[in-house]
C-alpha positions as CSV (number, residue, x, y, z in Angstrom):
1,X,7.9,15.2,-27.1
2,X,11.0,12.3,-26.8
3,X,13.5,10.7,-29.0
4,X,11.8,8.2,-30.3
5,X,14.6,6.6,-32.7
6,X,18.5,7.3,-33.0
7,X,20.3,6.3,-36.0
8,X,24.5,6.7,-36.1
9,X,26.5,6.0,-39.0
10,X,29.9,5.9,-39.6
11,X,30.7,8.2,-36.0
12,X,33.2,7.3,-33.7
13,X,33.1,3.8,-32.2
14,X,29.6,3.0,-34.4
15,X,29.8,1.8,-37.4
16,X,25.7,0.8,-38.2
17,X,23.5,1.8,-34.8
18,X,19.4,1.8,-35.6
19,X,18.1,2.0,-31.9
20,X,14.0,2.3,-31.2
21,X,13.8,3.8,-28.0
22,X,10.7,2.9,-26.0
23,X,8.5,5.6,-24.5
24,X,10.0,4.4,-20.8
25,X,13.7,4.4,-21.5
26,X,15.4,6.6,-19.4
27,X,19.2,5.8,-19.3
28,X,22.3,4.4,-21.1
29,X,24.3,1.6,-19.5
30,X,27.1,-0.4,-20.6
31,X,30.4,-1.4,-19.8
32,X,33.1,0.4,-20.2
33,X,34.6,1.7,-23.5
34,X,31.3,0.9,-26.0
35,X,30.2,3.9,-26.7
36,X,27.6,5.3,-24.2
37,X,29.4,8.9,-24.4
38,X,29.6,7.9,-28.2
39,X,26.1,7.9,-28.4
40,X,24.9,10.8,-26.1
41,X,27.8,13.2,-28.0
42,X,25.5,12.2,-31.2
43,X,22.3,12.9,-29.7
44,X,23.8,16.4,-28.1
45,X,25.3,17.3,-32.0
46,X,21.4,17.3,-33.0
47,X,19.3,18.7,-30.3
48,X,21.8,21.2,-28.7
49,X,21.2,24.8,-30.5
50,X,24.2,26.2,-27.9
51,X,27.1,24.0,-29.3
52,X,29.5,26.2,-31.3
53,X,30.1,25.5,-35.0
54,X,33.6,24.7,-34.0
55,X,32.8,21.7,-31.4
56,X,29.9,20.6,-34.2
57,X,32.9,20.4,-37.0
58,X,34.0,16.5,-37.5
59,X,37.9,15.3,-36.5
60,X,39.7,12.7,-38.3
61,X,39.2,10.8,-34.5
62,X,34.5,11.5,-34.9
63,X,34.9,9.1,-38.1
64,X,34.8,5.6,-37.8
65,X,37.5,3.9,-38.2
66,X,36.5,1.2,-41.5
67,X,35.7,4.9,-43.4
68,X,38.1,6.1,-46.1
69,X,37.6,9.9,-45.0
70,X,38.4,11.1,-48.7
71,X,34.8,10.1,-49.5
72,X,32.8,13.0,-48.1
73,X,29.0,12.6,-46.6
74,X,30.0,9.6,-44.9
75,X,29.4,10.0,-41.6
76,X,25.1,10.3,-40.4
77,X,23.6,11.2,-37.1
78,X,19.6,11.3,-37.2
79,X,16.6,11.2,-34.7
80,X,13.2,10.5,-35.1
81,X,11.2,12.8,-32.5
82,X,8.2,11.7,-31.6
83,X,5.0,12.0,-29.1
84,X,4.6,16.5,-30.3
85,X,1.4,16.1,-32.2
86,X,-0.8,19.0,-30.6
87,X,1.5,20.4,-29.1
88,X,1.9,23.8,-30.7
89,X,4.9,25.4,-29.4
90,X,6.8,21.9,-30.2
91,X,5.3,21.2,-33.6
């Protein structure tokens, strides 16, 4: 089982992020200040059953900054898991 597709909306520093990830990726780099902690926090927000409700709960500072935040459902974080057919315990 792997991440097989990210997709960010509206969440911190990305405005629009659609991101295939091939079966071999195995790290993030970048330079400084564009978003690879960004983009692991959104990953961890889905995947990570042992984050409290209180660190998943959005902050003015989580929405990106081109978003009127009186407009609710603004903000999306989805992945596409892939590579689990057959797999009972993961499917």
């Amino acid at each position: 089982m792997r991440i097989g597709r990210v997709v960010i909306r509206n969440f911190r520093s990305f405005e629009h992020l659609d991101v295939h990830l091939a079966s071999n990726t195995s790290c993030i780099i970048g330079e400084n200040n564009t978003g690879k902690t960004n983009f692991l926090h959104a990953i961890r927000l889905c995947i990570d059953a042992n984050l409290s409700s209180s660190y998943r709960s959005l902050i003015p500072g989580d929405i990106h900054s081109t978003v009127d935040i009186s407009h609710p459902s603004q903000v999306l974080v989805a992945l596409e898991i892939t590579d689990f057919a057959g797999k009972t315990n993961e499917e």
